[in-house]
C-alpha positions as CSV (number, residue, x, y, z in Angstrom):
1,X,-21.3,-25.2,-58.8
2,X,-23.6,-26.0,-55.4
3,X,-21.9,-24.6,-52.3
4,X,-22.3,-27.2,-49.3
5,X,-23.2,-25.0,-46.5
6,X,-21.9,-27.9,-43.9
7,X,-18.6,-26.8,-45.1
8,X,-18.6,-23.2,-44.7
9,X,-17.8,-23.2,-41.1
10,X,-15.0,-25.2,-41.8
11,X,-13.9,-22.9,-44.7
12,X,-14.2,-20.0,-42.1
13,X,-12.1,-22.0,-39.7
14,X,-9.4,-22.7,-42.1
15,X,-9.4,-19.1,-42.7
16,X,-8.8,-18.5,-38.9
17,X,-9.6,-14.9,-39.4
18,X,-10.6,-13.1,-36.0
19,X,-14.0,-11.2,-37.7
20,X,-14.9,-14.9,-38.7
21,X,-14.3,-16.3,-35.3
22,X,-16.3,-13.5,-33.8
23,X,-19.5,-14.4,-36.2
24,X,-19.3,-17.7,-35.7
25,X,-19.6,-17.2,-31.9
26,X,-22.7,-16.3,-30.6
27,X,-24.2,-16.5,-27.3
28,X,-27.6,-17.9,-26.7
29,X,-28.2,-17.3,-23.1
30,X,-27.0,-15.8,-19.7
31,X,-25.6,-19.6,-19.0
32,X,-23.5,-19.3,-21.8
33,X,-22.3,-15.8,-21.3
34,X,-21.4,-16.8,-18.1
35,X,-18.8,-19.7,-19.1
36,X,-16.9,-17.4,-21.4
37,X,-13.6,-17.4,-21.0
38,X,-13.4,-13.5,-20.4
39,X,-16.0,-11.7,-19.0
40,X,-15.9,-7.8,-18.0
41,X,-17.4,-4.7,-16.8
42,X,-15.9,-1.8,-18.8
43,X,-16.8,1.9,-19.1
44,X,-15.6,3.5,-22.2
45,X,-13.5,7.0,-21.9
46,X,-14.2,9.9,-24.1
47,X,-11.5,9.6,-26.8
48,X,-8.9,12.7,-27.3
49,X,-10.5,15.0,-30.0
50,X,-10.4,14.5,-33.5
51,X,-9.6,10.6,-33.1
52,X,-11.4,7.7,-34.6
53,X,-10.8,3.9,-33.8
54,X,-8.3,1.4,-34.6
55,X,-10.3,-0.6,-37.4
56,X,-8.1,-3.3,-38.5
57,X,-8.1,-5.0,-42.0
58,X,-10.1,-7.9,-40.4
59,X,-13.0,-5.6,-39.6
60,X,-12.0,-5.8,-36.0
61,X,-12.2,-2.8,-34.1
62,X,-9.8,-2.2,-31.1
63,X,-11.0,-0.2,-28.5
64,X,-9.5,1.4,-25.3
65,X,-11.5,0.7,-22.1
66,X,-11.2,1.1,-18.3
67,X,-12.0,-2.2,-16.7
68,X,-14.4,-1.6,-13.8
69,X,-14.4,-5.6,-12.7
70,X,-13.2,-8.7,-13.9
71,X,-16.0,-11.2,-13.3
72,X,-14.3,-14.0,-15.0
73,X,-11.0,-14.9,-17.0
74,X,-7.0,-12.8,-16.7
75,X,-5.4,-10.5,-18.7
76,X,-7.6,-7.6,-17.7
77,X,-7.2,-6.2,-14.0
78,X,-10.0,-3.8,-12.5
79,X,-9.1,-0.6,-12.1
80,X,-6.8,-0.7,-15.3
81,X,-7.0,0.7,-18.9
82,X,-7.1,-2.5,-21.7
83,X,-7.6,-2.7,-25.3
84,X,-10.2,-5.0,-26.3
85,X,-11.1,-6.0,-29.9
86,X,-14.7,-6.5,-31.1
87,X,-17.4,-6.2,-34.4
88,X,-19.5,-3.5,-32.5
89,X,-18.9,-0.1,-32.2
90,X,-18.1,0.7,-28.5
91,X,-20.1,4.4,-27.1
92,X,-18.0,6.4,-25.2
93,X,-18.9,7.4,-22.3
94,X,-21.2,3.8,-22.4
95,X,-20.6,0.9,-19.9
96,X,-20.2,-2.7,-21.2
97,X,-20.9,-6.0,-20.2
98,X,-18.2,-7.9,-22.1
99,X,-18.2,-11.4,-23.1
100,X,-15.5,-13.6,-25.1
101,X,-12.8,-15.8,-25.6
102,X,-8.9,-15.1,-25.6
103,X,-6.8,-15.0,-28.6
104,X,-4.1,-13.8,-30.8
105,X,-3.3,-11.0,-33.3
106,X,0.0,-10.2,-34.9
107,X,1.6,-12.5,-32.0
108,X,-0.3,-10.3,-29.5
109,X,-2.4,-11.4,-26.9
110,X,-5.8,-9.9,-26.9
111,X,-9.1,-10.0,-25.9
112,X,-12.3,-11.1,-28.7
113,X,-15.4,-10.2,-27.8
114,X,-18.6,-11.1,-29.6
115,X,-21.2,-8.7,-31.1
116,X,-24.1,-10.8,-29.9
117,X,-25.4,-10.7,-26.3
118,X,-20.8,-10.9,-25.6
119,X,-21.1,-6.8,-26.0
120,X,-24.3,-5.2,-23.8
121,X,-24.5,-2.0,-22.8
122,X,-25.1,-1.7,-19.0
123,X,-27.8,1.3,-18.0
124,X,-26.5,4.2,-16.7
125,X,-29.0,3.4,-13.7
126,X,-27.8,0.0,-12.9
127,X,-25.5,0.1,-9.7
128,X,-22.7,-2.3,-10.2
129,X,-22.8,-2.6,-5.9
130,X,-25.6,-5.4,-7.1
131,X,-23.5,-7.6,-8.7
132,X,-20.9,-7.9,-5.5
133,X,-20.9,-11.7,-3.6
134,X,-23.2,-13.0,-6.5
135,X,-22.3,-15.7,-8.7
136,X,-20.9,-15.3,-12.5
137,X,-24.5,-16.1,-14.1
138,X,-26.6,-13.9,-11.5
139,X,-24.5,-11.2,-12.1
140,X,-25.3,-11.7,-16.0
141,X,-28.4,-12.1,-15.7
142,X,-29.1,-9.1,-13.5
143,X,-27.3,-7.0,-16.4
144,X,-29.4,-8.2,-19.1
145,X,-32.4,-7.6,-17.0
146,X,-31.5,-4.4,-16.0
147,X,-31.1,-3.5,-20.0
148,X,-34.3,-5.4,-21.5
149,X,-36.1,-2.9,-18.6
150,X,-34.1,0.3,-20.4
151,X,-35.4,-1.2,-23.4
152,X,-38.7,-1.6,-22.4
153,X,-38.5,2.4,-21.8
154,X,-36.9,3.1,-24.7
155,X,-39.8,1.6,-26.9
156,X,-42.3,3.1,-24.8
157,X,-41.1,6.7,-25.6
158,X,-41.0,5.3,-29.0
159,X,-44.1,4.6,-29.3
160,X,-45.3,7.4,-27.8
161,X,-43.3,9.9,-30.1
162,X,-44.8,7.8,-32.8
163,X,-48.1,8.3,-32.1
164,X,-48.0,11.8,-31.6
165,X,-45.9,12.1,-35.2
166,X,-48.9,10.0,-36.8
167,X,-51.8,12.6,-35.0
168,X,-50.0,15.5,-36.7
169,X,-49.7,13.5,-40.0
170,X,-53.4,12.7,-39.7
171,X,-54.7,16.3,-38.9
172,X,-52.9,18.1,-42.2
């Protein structure tokens, strides 16, 4: 039996299973982040001890955030804990650039957000005072920015811890 991969995302659809909806939707650009439906700055709180989180049979895992500004969408406020839903795993202590769509779950609102470019981690460097009286996609774009530069620094110390582990393995 040949499997017809034109009809797997309507297979996935009919399935209308939140993990699915979050693979299927992937952002290709700061344009498109900034036209999703939701779009937030959160900060993640160090959990209580001896927690773990709320994976749900979907593969979705819910997380508990503090909203530090709403750039587009409702049913998040600034200033205010949420719970968002998401594929990736969510550092605490991290900040967030989320991106995604509103939905449902067990007749609960909630909010999806997308493990591609919808979740990025914001530098603890960046200054979120940079983002005020800008539009929706300059604001996106100066986050992603700001994070291909903490990158860019990452990999350099990579690289540089690499070549100092191949000089020892050389020398023996």
């Amino acid at each position: 039996m040949r499997c017809h991969l034109a009809l797997v995302p309507l297979v996935l659809a009919a399935l209308a299973l939140p993990a699915w909806a979050l693979l299927m939707g992937v952002y290709r650009s700061a344009d498109h982040i900034a036209r999703a439906r939701n779009l937030l700055v959160v900060q993640v709180p160090e959990p209580p001890p001896n927690t773990v989180p709320l994976l749900g049979k979907d593969g979705v895992i819910d997380c508990r955030v503090e909203v530090l500004k709403v750039l587009a969408g409702s049913g998040a406020e600034a200033g205010k804990d949420a719970v968002v839903s998401t594929l990736a795993r969510l550092r605490p202590g991290a900040r967030y650039l989320l991106a995604g769509e509103e939905a449902g779950r067990a007749g609960k609102p909630w909010l999806l957000f997308h493990w591609h470019l919808g979740v990025t981690e914001i530098p603890d460097s960046f200054d979120l005072k940079t983002l005020e009286e800008k539009p929706v996609k300059d604001q996106v774009a100066l986050i992603l920015k700001a994070r291909v530069d903490e990158l860019d620094r990452r990999l350099e110390s990579l690289r540089a811890e690499k070549q100092s582990m191949e000089k020892a393995l050389a020398a023996d």
